[in-house]
C-alpha positions as CSV (number, residue, x, y, z in Angstrom):
1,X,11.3,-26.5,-1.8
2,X,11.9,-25.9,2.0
3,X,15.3,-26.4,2.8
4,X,16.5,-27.3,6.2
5,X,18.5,-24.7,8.2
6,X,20.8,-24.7,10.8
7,X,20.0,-24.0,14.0
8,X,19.1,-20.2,14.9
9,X,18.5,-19.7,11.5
10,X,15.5,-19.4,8.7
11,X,14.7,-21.0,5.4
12,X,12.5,-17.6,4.7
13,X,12.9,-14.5,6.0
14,X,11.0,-11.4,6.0
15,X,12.2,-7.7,6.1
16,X,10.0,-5.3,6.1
17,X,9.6,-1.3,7.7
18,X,7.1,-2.7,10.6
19,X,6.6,-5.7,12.2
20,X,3.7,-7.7,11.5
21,X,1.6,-7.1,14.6
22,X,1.4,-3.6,17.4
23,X,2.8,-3.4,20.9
24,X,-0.7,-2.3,22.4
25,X,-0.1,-1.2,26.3
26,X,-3.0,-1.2,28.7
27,X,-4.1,1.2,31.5
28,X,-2.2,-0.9,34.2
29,X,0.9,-1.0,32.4
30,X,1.0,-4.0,30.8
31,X,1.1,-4.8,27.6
32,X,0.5,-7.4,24.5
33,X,1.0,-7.9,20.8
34,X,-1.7,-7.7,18.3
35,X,-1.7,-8.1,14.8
36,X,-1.4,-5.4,12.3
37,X,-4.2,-4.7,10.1
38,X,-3.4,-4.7,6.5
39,X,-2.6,-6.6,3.0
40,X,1.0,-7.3,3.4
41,X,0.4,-9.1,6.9
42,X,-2.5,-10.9,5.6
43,X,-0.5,-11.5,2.5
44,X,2.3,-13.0,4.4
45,X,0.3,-15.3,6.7
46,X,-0.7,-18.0,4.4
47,X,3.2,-18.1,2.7
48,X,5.4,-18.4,6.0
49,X,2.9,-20.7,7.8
50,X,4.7,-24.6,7.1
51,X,8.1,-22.8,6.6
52,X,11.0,-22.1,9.1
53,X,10.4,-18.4,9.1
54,X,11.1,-15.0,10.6
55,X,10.2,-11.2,9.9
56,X,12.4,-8.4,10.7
57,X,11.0,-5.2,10.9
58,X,10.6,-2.0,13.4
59,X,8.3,-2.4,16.7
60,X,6.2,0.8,16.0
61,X,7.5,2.9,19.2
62,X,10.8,4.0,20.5
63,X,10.9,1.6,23.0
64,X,13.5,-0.8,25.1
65,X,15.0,-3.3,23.5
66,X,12.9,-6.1,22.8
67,X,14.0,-9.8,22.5
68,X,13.2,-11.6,19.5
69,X,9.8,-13.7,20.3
70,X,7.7,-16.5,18.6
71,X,4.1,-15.8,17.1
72,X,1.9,-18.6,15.4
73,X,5.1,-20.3,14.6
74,X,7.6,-17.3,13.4
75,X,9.9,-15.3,14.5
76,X,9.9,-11.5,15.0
77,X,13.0,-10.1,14.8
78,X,12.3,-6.4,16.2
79,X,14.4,-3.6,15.4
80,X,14.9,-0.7,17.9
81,X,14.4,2.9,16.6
82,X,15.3,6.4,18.4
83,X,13.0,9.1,19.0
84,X,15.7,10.6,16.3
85,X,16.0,7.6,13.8
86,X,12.2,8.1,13.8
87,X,12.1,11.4,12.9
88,X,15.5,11.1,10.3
89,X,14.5,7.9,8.6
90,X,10.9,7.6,8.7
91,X,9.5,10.9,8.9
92,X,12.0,12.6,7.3
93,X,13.2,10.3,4.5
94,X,10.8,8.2,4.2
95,X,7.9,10.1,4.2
96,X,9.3,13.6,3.7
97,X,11.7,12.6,0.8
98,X,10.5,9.2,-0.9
99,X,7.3,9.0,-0.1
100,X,6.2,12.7,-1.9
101,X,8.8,11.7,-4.8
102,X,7.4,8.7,-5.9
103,X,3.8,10.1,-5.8
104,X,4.5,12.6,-8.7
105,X,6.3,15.1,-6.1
106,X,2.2,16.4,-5.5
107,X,3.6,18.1,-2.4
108,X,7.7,18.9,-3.0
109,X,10.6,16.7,-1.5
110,X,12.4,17.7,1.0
111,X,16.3,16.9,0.3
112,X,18.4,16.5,4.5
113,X,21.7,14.8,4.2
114,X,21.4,13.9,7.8
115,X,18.1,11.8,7.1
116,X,19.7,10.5,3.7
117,X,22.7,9.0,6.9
118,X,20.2,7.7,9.1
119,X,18.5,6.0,5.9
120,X,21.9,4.5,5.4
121,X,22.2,3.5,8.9
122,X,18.7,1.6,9.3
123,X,18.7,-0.2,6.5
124,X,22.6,-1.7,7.1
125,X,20.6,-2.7,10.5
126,X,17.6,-4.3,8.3
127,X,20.3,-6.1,6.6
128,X,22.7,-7.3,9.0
129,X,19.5,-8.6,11.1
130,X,18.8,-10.5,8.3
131,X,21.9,-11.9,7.1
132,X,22.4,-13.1,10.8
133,X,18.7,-14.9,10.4
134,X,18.9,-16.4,7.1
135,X,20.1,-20.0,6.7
136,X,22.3,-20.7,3.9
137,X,20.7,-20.5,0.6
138,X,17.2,-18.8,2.0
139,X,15.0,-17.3,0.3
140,X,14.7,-13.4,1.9
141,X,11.6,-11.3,0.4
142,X,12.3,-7.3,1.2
143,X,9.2,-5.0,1.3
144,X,8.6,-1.3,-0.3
145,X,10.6,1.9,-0.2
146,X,12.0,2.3,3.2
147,X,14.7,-0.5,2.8
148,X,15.7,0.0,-0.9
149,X,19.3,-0.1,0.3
150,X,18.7,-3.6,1.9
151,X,19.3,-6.0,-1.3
152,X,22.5,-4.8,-2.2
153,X,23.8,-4.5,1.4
154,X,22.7,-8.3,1.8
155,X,24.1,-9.3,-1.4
156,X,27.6,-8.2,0.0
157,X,27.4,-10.3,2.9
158,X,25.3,-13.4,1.7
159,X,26.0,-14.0,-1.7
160,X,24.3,-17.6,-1.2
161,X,20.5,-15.9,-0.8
162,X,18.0,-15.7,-3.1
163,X,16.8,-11.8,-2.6
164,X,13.3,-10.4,-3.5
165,X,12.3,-7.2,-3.4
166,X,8.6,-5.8,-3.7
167,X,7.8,-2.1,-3.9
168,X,3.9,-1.4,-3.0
169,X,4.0,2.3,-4.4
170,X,4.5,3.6,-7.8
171,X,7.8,4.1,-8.9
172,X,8.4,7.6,-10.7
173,X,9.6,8.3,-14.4
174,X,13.4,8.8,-13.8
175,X,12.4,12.5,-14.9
176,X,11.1,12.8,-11.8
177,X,13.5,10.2,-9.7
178,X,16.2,12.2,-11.0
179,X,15.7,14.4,-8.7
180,X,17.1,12.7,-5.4
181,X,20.4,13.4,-4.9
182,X,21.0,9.6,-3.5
183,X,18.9,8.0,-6.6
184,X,22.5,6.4,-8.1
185,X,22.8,4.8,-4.7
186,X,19.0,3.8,-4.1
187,X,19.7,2.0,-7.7
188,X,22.8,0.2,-7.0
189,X,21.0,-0.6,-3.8
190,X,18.1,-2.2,-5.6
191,X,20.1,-4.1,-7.8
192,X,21.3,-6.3,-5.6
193,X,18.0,-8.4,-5.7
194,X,17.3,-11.1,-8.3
195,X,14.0,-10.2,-8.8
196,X,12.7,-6.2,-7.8
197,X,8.3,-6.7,-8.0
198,X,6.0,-3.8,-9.3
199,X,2.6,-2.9,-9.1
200,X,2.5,-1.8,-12.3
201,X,4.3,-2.7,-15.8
202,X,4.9,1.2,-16.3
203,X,6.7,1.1,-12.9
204,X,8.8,-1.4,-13.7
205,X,9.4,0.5,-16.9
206,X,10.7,3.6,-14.7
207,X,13.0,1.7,-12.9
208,X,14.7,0.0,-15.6
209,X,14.7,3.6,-17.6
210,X,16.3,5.2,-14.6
211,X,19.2,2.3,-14.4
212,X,19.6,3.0,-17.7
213,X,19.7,7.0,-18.0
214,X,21.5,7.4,-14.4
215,X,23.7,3.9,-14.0
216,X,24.3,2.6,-17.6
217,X,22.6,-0.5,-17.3
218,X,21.4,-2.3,-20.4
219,X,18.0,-4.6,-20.9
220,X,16.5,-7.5,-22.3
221,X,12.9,-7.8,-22.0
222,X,12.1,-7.0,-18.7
223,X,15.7,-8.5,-17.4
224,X,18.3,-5.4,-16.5
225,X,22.0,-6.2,-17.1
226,X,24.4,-4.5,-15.1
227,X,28.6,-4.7,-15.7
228,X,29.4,-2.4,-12.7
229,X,30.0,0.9,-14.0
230,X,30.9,2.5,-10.6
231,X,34.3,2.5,-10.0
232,X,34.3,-0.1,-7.0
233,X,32.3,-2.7,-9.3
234,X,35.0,-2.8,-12.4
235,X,36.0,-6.1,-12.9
236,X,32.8,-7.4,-10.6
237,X,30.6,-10.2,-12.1
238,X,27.9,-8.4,-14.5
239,X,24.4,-8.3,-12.1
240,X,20.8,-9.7,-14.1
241,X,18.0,-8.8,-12.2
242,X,14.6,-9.0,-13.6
243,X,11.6,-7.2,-12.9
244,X,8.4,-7.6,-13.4
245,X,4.9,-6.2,-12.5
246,X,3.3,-8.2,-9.6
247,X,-0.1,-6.6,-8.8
248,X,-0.4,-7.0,-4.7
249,X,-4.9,-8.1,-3.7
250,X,-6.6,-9.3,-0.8
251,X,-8.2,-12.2,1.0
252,X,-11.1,-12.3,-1.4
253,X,-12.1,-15.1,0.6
254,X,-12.0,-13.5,4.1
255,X,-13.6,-10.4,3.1
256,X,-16.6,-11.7,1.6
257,X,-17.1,-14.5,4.2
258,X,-16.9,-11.2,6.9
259,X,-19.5,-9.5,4.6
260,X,-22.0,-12.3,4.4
261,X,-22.4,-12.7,8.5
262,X,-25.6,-12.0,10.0
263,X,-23.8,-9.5,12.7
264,X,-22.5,-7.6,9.3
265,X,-25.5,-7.3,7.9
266,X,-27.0,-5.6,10.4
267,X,-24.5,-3.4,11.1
268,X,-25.1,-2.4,7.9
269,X,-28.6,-1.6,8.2
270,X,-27.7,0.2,11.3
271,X,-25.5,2.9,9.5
272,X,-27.6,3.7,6.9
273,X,-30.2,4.2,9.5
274,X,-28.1,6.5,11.7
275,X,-27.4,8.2,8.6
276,X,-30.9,9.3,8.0
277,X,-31.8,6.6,5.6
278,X,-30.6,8.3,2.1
279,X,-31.4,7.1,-1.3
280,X,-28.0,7.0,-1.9
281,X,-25.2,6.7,0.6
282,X,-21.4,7.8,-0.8
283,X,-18.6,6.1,0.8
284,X,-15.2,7.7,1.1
285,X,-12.4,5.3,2.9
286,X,-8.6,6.5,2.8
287,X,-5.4,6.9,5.1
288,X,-5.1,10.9,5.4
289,X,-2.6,11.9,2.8
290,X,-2.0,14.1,0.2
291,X,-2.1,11.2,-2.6
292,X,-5.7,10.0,-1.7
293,X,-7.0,13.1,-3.7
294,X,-9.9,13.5,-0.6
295,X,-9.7,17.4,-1.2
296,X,-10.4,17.1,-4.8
297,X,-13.9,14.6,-3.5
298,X,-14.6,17.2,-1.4
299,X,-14.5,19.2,-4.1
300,X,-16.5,17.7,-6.7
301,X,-19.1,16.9,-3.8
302,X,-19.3,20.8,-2.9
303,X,-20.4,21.5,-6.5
304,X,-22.9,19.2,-7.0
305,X,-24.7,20.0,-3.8
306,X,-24.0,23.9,-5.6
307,X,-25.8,23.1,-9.2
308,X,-28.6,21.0,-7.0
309,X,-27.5,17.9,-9.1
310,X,-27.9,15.8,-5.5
311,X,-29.7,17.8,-2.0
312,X,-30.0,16.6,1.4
313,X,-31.2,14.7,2.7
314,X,-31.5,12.1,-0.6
315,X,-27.7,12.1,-0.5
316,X,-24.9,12.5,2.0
317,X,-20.9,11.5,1.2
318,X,-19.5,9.8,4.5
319,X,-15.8,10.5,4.8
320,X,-13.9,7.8,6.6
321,X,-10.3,9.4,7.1
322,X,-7.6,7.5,8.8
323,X,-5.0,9.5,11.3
324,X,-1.4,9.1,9.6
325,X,2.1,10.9,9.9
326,X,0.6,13.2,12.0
327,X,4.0,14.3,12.7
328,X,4.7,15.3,9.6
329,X,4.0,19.3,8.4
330,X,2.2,18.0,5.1
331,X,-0.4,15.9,7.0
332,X,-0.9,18.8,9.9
333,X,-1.8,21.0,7.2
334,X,-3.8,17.9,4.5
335,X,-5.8,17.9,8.1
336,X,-6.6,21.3,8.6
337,X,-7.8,22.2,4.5
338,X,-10.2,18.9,5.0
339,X,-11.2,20.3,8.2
340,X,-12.1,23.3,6.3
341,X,-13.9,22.0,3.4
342,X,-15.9,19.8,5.5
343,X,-16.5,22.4,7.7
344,X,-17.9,24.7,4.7
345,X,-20.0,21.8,2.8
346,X,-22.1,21.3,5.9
347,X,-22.6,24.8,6.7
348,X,-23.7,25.7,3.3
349,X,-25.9,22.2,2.7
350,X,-27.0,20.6,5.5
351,X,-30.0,20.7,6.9
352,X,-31.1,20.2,10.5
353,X,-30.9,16.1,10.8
354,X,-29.2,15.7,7.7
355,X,-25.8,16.4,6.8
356,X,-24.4,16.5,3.6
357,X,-21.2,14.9,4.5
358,X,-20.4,13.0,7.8
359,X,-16.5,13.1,8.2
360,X,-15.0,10.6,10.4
361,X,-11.3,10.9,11.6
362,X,-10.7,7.4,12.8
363,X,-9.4,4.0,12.0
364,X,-12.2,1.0,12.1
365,X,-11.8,-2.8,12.8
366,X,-12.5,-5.1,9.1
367,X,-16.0,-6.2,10.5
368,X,-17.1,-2.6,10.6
369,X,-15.4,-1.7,7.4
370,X,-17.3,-4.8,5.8
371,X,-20.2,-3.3,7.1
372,X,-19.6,-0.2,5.8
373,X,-19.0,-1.6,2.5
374,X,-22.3,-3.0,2.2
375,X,-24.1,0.1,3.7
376,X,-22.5,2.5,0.7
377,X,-24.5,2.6,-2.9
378,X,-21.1,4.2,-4.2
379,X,-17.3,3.8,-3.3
380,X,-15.1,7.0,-3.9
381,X,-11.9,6.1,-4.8
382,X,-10.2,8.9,-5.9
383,X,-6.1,9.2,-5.4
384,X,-3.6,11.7,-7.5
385,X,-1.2,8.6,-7.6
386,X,-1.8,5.3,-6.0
387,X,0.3,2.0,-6.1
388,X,-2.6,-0.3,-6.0
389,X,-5.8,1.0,-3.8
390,X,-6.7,-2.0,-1.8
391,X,-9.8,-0.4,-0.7
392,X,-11.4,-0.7,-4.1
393,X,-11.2,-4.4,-3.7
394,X,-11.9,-5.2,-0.7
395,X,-15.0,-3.0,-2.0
396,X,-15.6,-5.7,-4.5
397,X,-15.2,-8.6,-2.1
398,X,-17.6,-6.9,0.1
399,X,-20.4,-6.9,-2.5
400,X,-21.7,-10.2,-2.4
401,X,-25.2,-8.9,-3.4
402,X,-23.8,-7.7,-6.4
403,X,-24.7,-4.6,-5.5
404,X,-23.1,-0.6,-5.2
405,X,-20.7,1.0,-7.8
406,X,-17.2,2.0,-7.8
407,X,-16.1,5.5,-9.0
408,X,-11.8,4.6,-9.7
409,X,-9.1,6.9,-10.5
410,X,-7.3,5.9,-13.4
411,X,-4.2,6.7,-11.5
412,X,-4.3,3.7,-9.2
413,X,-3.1,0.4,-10.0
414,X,-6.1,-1.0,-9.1
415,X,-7.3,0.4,-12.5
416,X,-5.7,-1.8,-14.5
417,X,-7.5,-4.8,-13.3
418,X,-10.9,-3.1,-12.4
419,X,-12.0,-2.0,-15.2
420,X,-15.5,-2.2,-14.8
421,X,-15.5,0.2,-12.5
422,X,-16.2,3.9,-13.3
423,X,-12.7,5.3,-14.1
424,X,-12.4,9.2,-13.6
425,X,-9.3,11.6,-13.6
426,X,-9.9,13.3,-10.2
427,X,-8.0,16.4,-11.1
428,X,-10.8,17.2,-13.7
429,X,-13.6,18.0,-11.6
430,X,-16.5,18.3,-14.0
431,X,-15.6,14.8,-15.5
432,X,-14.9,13.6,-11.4
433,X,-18.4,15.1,-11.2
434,X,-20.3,13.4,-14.1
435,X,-18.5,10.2,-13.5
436,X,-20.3,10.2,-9.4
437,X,-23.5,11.0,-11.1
438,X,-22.9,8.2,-13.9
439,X,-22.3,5.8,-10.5
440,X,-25.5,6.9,-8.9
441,X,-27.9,6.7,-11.9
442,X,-26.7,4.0,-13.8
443,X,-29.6,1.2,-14.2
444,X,-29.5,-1.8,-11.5
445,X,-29.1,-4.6,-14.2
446,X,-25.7,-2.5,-15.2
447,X,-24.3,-2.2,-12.1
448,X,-24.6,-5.8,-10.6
449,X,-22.8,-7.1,-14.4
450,X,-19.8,-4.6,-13.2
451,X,-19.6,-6.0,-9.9
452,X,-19.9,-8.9,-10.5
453,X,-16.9,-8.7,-12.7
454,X,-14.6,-7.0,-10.6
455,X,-15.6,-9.9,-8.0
456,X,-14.6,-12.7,-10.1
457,X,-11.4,-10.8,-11.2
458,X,-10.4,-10.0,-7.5
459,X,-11.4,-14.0,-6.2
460,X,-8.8,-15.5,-8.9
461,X,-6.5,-13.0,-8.5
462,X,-6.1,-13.0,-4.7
463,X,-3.6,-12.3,-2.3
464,X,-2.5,-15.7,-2.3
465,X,-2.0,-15.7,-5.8
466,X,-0.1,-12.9,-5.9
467,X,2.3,-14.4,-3.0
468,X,2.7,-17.6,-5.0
469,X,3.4,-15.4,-8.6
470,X,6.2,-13.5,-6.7
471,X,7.5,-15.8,-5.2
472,X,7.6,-18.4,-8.1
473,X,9.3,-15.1,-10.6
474,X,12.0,-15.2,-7.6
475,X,12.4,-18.8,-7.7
476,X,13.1,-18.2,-11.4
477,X,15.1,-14.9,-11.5
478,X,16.9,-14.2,-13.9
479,X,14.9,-16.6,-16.3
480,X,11.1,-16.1,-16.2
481,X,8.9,-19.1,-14.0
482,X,7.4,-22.1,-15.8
483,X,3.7,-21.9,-17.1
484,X,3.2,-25.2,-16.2
């Protein structure tokens, strides 16, 4: 139920570590907002339309102060960041501390007290934006691992919300989580929701273990009781907060509508043309990190050009890598090895016209990614650690035809509900190897029955019915949400 707010204020409110649309600025100076590519805007659309709703979340660039402003009927509530917050809260704790921890630590952590402070700092901003924001008993829905410190901060000062957090990235075993010398507070922080969402049951799991080990919490089911064991809690009301696993998907709908125009189509035909017309096209699509596993592809690739299992110009891999965190060391140096290996793959397998992998550093509107979609014969999908992978179904959406294959890490969440696809372990290479070739020979009949099961799985379970789960278990929290 919508309830009616007071003036200046919001029945639901959105926090999250960006705002849903970029501050593009043209040649002359001028400049516009666009909206953001990605699930969680998409995600968000459909649930704050109707409502009395705002977002809160950074602008992108260390600009000015910008005045909140209406878009399609909400408000964006941006926050300001230094050049320094940037690089102490984002870059550096963010990405540089969380962001490598929670992916199995597959580069190391780095551990700077000063960015742990300006962690502290930006999300008592996230919170006290949004406590001025929400209308009395609002519903406020938190997003992902750069404001973990948000739901108990907002507790504190609105006791009257109803709090939701939703983390879109694994969360580690607290062998691992252990590690960070703030994860006491990060917990205590996290607690302050009434109902913290997971990709995965086994990261829900690791939270509630961690509680356990590190605060002292106890559990029922998936509902985490905490009495206040730090000295400043004694004699507080126990905390319930229950968690649950809340698998995040896409605009089924959307995506295969894109893929179906004529325009798309074409496109399609276009790039398998420009790409020499192979038998077989491999498709690789990932943000440049470390997790996505692309040197391992590259790997796996480079061998079985080596043992002749697939020559140019029958096959070529096209490597679609998106620029992120440049900034940061890790991704100058991910950049250069890729570089490298591309480099080395083309000069020891291409021939003239033909190239055994075309390596693309860019990002791509969704029409040319649907395109692309329907030009590949097989998806890579190959992350060390992923949260979800929304790649692999928006792959799925794509496919209309029934047609192509997906080769899926068992390490994504994705694999959980795909499990048609062809799971692999990407660190072993030989079975990463066997598992393309599986992809690429398997009989027609075969592959259109996988598809088309991964289709039907990702149109019922769809973005929107992952909003309308969450936010029903939030409703609920502590008790579980009627089945009726």
């Amino acid at each position: 139920m919508v309830l009616v707010s007071a003036a200046g204020t919001f029945d639901f409110v959105v926090a999250a570590n960006r705002l849903p649309v970029d501050r593009v600025v043209e040649a002359d100076g001028s400049a516009h907002w666009q909206t953001s590519p990605g699930g969680l805007v998409s995600a968000m659309d459909p649930v704050m339309q109707g409502r009395r709703a705002a977002w809160v979340g950074w602008a992108g660039d260390p600009t000015d102060e910008i005045a909140p402003f209406d878009r399609d009927g909400i408000r964006l509530h941006p926050l300001m960041l230094t050049v320094t917050e940037i690089q102490d809260y984002y870059e550096g704790f963010s990405n540089e501390t969380l962001w490598p921890l929670y992916h199995d630590v597959i580069v190391p952590p780095r551990y700077r007290r000063r960015w742990w402070a300006a962690y502290e700092r930006i999300n008592t901003r996230f919170a006290e934006a949004v406590a001025d924001l929400a209308a009395p008993g609002a519903t406020v829905w938190i997003h992902d691992y750069q404001l973990q410190l948000v739901p108990s901060m907002l507790r504190a000062a609105r006791p009257d919300l109803r709090i939701g957090w939703f983390n879109h990235i694994p969360f580690p075993p607290v062998e691992l989580f252990g590690q960070l010398p703030w994860g006491r507070s990060v917990l205590r922080g996290l607690l302050g929701a009434d109902f913290l969402g997971f990709q995965r049951t086994n990261d829900a799991g690791n939270f509630m273990r961690a509680c356990h080990q590190l605060l002292g919490t106890t559990s029922t089911g998936d509902v985490v009781s905490w009495a206040g064991a730090d000295d400043d809690l004694l004699g507080a009301e126990p905390r319930r907060v229950r968690t649950g696993a809340v698998p995040i998907s896409i605009d089924f709908t959307s995506m295969d509508e894109l893929a179906r125009e004529p325009a798309v189509r074409h496109r399609a035909a276009e790039i398998r043309a420009s790409l020499g017309d192979p038998q077989t096209v491999l498709l690789g699509v990932d943000r440049l990190d470390y997790t996505k596993g692309i040197r391992h592809r590259l790997r796996a690739i480079s061998e079985l050009f080596a043992d002749g299992e697939i020559t140019t110009p029958d096959v070529t891999l096209l490597q679609i890598a998106t620029p992120s965190r440049e900034r940061v060391r890790a991704y100058q140096e991910l950049r250069s090895q890729i570089d490298g290996q591309v480099g080395r793959i083309n000069g020891d397998f291409s021939g003239i016209g033909a190239s055994a992998v075309h390596y693309l550093h860019h990002s791509y509107p969704r029409e040319e990614m649907a395109a692309l979609y329907l030009a590949a014969d097989v998806l890579l999908v190959t992350p060390l650690r992923d949260g979800m992978n929304l790649v692999a179904k928006e792959y799925a959406a794509s496919r209309w035809d029934g047609g192509g294959a997906l080769v899926l890490s068992e390490f994504t969440g994705a694999a959980q509900e795909l499990s048609q696809a062809f799971l692999c372990n990407p660190h072993d290479i030989v079975g990463l190897k066997q598992t393309i070739l599986r992809a690429m020979r398997e009989d027609p009949a075969a592959l259109r029955k996988r598809m088309l099961a991964m289709r039907r799985r990702v149109r019922t379970h769809d973005v929107h019915a992952w909003a309308r789960r969450y936010l029903d278990a939030l409703e609920a929290a502590p008790g579980k949400p009627s089945r009726g």
